[in-house]
SEFIZA-3560 file (N, C-alpha, C; in Angstrom, 3 decimals):
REM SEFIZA-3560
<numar><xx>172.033</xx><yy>125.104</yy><zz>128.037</zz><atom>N</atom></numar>
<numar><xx>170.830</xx><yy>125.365</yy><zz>128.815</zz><atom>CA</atom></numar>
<numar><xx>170.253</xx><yy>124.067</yy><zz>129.374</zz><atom>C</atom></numar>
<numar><xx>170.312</xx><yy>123.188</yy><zz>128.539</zz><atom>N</atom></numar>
<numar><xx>169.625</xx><yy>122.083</yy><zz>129.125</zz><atom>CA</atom></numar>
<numar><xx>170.674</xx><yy>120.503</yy><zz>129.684</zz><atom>C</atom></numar>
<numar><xx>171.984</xx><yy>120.799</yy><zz>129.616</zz><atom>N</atom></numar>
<numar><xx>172.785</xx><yy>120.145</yy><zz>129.750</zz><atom>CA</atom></numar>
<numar><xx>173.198</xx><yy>118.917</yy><zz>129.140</zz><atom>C</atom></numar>
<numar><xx>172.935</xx><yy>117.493</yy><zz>129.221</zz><atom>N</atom></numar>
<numar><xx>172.686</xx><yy>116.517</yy><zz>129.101</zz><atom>CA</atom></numar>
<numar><xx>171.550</xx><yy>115.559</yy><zz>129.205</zz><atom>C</atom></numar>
<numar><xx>170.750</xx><yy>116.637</yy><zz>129.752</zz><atom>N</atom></numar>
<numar><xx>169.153</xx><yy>116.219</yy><zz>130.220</zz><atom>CA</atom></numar>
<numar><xx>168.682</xx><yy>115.102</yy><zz>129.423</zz><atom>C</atom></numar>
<numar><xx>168.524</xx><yy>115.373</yy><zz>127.891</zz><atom>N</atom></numar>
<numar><xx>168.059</xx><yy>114.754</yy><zz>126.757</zz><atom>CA</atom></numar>
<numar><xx>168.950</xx><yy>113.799</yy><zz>126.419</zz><atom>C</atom></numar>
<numar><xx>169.956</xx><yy>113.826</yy><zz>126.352</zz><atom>N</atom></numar>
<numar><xx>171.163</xx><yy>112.734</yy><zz>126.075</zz><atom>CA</atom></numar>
<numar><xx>170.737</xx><yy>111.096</yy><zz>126.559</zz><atom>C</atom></numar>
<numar><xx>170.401</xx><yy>110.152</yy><zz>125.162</zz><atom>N</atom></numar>
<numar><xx>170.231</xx><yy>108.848</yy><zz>125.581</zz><atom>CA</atom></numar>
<numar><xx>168.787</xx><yy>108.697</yy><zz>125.610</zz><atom>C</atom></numar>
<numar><xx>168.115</xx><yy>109.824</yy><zz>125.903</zz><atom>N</atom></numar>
<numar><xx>166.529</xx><yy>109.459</yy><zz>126.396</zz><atom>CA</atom></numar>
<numar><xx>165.686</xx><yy>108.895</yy><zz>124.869</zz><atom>C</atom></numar>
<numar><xx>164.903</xx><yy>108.527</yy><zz>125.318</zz><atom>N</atom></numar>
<numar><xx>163.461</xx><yy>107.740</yy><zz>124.717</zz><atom>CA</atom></numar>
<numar><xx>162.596</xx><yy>108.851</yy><zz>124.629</zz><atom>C</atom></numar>
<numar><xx>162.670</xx><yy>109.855</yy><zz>123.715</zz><atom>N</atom></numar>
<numar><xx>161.065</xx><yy>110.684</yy><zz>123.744</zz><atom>CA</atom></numar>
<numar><xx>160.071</xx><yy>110.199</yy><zz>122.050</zz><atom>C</atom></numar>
<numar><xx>159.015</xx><yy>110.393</yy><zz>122.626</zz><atom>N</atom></numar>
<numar><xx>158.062</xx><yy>110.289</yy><zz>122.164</zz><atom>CA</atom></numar>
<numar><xx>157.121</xx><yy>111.449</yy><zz>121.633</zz><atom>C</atom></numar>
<numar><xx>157.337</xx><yy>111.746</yy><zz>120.402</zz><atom>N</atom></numar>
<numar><xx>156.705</xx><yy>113.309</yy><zz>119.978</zz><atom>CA</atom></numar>
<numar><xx>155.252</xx><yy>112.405</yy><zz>118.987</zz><atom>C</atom></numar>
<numar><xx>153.832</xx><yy>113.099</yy><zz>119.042</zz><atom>N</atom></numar>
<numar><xx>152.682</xx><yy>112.902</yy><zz>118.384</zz><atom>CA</atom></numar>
<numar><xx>152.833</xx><yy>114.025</yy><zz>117.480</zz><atom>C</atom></numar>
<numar><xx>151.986</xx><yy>114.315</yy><zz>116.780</zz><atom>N</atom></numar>
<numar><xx>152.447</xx><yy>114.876</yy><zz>115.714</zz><atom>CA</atom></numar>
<numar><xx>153.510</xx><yy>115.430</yy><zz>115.033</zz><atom>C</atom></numar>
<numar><xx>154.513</xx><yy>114.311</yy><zz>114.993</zz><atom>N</atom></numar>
<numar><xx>155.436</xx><yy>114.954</yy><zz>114.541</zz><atom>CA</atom></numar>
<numar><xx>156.084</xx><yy>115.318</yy><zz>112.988</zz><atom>C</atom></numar>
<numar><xx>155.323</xx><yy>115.615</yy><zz>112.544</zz><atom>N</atom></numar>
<numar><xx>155.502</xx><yy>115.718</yy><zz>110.977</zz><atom>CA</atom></numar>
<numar><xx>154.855</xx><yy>116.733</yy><zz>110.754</zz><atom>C</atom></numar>
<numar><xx>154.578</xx><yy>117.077</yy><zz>111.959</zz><atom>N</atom></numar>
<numar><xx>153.804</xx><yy>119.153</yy><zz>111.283</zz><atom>CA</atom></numar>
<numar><xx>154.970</xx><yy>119.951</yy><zz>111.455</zz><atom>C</atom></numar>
<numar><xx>154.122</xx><yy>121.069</yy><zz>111.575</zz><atom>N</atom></numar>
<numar><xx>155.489</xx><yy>122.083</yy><zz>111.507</zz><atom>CA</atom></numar>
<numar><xx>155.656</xx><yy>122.188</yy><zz>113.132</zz><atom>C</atom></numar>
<numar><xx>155.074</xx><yy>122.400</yy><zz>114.062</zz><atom>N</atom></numar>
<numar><xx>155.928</xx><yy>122.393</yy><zz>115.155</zz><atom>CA</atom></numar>
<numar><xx>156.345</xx><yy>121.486</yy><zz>115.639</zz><atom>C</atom></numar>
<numar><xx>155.871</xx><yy>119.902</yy><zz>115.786</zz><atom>N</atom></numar>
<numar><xx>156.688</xx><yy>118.595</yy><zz>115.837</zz><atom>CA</atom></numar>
<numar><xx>157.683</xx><yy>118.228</yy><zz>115.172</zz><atom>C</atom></numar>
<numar><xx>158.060</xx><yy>118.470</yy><zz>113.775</zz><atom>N</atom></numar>
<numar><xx>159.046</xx><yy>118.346</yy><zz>113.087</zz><atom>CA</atom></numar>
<numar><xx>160.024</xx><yy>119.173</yy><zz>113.608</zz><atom>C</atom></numar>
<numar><xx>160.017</xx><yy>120.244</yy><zz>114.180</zz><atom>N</atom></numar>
<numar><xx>161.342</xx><yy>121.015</yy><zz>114.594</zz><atom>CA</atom></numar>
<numar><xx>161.384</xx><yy>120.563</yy><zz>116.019</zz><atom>C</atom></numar>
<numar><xx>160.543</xx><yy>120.467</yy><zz>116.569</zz><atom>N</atom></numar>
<numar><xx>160.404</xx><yy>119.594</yy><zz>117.874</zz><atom>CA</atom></numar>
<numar><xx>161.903</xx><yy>118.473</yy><zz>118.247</zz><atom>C</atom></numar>
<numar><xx>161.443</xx><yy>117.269</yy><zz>116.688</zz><atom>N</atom></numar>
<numar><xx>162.064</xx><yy>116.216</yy><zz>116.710</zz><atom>CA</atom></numar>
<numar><xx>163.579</xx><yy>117.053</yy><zz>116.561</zz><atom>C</atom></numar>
<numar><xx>163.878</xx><yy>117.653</yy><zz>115.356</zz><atom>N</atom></numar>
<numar><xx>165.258</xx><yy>117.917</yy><zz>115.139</zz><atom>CA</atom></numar>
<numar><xx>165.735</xx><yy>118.606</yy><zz>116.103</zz><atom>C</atom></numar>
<numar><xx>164.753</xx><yy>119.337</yy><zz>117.063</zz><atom>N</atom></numar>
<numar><xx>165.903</xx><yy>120.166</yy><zz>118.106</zz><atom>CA</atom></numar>
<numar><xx>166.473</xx><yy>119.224</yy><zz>119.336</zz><atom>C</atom></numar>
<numar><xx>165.167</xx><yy>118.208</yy><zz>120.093</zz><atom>N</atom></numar>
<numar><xx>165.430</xx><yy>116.940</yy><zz>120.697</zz><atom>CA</atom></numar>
<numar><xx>166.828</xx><yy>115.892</yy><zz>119.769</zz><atom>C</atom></numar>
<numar><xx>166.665</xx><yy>115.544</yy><zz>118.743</zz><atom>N</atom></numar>
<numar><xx>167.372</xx><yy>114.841</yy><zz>117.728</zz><atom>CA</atom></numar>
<numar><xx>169.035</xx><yy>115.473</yy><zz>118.620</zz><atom>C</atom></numar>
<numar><xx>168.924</xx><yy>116.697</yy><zz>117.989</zz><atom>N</atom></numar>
<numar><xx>170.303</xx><yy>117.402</yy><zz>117.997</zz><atom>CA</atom></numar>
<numar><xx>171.186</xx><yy>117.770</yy><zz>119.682</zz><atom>C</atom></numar>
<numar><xx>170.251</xx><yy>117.444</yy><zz>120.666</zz><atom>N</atom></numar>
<numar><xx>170.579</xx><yy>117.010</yy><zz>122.262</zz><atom>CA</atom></numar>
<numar><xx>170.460</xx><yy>115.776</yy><zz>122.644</zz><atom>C</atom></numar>
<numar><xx>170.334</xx><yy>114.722</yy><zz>121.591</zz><atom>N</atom></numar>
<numar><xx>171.033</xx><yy>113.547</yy><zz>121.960</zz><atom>CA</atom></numar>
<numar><xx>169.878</xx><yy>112.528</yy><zz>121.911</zz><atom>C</atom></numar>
<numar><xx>168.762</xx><yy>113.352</yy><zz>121.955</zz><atom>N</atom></numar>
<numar><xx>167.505</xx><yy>111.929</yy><zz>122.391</zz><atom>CA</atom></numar>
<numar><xx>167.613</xx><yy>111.090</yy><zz>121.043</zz><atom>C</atom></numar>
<numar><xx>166.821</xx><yy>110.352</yy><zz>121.413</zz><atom>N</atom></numar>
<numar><xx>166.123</xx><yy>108.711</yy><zz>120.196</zz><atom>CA</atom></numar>
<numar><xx>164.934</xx><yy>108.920</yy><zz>119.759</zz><atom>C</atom></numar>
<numar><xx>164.717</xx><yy>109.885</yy><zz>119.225</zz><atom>N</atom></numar>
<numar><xx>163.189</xx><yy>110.538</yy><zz>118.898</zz><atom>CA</atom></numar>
<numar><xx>162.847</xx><yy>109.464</yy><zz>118.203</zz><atom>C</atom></numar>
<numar><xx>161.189</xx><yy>109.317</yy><zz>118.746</zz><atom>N</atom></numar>
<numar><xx>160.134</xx><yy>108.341</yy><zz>117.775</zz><atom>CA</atom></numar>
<numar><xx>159.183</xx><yy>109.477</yy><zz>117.543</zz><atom>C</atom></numar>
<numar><xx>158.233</xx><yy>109.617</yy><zz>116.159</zz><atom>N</atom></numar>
<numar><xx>157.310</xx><yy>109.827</yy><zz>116.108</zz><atom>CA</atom></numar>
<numar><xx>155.980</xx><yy>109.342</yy><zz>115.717</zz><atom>C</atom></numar>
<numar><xx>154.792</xx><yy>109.802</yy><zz>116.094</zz><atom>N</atom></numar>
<numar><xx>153.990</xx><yy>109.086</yy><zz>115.454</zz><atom>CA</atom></numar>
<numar><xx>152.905</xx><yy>109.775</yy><zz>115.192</zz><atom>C</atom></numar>
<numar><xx>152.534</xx><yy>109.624</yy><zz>114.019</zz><atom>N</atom></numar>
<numar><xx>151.817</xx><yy>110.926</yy><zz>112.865</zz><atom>CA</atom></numar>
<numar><xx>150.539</xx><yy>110.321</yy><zz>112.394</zz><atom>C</atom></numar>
<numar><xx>149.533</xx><yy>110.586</yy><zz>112.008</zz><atom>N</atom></numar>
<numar><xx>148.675</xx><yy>110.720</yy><zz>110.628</zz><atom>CA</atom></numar>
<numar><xx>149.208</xx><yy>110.622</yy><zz>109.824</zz><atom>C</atom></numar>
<numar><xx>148.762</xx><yy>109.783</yy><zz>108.410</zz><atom>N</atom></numar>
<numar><xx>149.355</xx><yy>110.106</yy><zz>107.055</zz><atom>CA</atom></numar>
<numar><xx>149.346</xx><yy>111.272</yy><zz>106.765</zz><atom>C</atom></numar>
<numar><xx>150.541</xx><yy>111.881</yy><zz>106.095</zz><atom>N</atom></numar>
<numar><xx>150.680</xx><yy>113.155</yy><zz>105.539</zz><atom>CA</atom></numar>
<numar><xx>149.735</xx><yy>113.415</yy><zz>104.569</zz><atom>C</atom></numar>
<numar><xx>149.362</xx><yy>114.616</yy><zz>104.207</zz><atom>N</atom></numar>
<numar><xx>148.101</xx><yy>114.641</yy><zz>102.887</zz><atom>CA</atom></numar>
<numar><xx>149.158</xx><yy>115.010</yy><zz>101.588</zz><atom>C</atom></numar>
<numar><xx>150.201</xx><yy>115.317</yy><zz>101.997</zz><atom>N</atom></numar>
<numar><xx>151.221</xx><yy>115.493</yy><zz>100.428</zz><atom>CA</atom></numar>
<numar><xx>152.634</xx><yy>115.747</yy><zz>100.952</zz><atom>C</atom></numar>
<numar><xx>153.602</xx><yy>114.857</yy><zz>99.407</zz><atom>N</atom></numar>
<numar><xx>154.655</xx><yy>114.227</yy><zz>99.622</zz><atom>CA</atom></numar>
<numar><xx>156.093</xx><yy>115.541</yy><zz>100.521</zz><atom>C</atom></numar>
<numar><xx>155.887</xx><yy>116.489</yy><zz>99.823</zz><atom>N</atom></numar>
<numar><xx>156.705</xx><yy>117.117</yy><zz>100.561</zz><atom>CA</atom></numar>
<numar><xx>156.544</xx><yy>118.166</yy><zz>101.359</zz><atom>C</atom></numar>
<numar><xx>156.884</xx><yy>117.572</yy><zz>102.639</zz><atom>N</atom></numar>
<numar><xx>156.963</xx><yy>118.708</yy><zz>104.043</zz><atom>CA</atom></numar>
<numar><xx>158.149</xx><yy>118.658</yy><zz>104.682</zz><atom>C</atom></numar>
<numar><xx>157.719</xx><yy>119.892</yy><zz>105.811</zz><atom>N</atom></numar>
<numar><xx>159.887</xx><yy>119.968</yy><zz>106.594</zz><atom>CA</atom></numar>
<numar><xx>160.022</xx><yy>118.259</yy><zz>107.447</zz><atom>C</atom></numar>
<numar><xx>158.877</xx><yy>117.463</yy><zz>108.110</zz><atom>N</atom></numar>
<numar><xx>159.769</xx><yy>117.118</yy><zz>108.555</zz><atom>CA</atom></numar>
<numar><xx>160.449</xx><yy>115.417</yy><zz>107.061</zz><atom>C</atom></numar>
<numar><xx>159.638</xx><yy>115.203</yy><zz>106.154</zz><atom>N</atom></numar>
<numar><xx>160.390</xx><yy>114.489</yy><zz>104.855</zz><atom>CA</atom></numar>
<numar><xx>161.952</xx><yy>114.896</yy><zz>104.837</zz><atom>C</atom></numar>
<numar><xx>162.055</xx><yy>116.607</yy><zz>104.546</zz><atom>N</atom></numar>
<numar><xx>163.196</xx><yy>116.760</yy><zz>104.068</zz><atom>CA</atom></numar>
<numar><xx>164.304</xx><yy>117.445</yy><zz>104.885</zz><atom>C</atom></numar>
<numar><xx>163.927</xx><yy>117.272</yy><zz>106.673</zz><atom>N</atom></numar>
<numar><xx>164.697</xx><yy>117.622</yy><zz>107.456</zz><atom>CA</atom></numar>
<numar><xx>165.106</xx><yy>116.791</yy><zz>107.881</zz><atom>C</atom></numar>
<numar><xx>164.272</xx><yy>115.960</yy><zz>108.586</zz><atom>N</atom></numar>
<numar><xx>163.626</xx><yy>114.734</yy><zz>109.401</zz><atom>CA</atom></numar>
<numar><xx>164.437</xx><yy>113.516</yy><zz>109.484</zz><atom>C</atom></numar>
<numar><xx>165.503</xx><yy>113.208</yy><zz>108.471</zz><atom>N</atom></numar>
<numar><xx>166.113</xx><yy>111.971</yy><zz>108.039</zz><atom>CA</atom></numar>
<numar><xx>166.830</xx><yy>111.690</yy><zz>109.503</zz><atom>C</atom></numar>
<numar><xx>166.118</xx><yy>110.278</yy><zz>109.461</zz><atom>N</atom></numar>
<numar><xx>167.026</xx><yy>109.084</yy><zz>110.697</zz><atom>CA</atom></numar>
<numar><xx>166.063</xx><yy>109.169</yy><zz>112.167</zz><atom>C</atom></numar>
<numar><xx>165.146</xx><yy>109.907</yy><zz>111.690</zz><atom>N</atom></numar>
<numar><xx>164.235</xx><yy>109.930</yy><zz>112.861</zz><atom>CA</atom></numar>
<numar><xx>163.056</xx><yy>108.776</yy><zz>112.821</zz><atom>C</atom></numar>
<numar><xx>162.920</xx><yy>108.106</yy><zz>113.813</zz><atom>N</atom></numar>
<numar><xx>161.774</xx><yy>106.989</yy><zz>113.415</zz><atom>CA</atom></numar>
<numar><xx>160.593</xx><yy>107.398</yy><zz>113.535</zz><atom>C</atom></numar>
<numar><xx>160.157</xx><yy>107.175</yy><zz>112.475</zz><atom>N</atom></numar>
<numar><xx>158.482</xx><yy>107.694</yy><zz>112.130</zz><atom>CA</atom></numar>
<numar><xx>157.255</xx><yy>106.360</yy><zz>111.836</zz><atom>C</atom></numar>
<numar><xx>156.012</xx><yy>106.424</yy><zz>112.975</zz><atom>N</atom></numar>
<numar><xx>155.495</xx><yy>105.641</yy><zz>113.134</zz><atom>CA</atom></numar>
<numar><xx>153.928</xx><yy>106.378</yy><zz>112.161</zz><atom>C</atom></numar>
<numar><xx>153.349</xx><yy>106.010</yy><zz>111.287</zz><atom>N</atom></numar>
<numar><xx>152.105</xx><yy>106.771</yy><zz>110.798</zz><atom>CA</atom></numar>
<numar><xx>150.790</xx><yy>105.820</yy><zz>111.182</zz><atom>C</atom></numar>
<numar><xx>150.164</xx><yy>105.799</yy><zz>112.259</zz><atom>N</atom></numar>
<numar><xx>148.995</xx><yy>105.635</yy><zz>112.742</zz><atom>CA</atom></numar>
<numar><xx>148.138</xx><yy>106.354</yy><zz>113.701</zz><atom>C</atom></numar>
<numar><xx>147.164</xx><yy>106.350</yy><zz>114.128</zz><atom>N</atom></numar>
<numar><xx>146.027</xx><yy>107.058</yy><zz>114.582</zz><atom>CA</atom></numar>
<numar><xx>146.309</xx><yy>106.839</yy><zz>116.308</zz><atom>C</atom></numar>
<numar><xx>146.849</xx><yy>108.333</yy><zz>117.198</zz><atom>N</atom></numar>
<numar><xx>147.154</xx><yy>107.336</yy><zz>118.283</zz><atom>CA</atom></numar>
<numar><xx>145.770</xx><yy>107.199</yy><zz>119.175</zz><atom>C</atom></numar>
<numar><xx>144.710</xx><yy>106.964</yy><zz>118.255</zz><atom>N</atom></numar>
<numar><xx>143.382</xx><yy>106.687</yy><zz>119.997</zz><atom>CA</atom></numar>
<numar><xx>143.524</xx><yy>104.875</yy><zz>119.150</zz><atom>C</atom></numar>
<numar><xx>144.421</xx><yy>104.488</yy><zz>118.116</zz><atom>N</atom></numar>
<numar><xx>144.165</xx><yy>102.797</yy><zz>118.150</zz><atom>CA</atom></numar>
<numar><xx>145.128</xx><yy>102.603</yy><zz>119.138</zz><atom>C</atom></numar>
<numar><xx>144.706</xx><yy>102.198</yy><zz>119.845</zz><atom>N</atom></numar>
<numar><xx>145.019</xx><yy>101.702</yy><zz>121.719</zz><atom>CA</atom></numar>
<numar><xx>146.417</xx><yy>100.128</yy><zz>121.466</zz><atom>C</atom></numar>
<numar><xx>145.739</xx><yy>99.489</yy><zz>120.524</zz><atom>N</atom></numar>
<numar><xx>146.849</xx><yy>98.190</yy><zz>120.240</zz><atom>CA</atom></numar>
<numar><xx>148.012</xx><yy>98.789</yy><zz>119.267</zz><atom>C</atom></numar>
<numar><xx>147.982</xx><yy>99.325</yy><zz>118.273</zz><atom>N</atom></numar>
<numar><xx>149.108</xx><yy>99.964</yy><zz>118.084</zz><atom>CA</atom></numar>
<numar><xx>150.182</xx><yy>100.748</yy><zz>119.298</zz><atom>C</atom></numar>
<numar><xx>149.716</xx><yy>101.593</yy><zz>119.602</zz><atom>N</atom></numar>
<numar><xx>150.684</xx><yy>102.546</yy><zz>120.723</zz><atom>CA</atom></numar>
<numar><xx>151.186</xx><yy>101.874</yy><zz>122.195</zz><atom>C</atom></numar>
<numar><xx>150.074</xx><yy>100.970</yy><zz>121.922</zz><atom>N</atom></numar>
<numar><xx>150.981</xx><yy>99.741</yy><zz>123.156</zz><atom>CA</atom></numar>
<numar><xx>151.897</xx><yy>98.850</yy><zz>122.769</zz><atom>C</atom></numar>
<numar><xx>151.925</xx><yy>98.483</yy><zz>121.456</zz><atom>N</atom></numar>
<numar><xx>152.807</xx><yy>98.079</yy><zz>121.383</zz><atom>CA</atom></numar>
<numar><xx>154.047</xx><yy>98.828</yy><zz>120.510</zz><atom>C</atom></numar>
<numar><xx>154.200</xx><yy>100.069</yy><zz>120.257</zz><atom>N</atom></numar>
<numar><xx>155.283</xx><yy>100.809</yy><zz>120.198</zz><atom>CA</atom></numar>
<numar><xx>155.398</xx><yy>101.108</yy><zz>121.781</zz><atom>C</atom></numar>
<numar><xx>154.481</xx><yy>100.988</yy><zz>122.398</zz><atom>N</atom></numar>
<numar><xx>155.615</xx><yy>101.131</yy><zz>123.736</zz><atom>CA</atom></numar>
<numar><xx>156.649</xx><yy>100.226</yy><zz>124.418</zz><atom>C</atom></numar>
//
């Protein structure tokens, strides 16, 4: 359906450690992208994307701090 579209790309998912960002990442993950995310601290140790999630880069800060997210960009 989506061809190669995603293949190679740079996406950028915000909440990705909930439940719809976490499947977010693994379905992007699994068409090729370089998923980053960047989350809130989790409030407890185990959720889907901990124990799905592996090899995905996960950034945990607040994104309105303006100097952080500029410089993950």
């Amino acid at each position: 359906m989506f061809g190669d579209i995603y293949n190679g790309r740079r996406v950028l998912i915000t909440g990705h450690t909930g439940f719809k960002g976490s499947h977010l990442a693994l379905w992007l993950r699994e068409l090729g992208a370089d998923v980053c995310g960047v989350a809130l601290e989790m409030p407890y140790e185990y959720n889907h994307f901990e124990l799905a999630c592996k090899g995905i880069r996960s950034e945990i800060f607040d994104i309105r701090n303006s100097e952080k997210l500029s410089a993950l960009f």
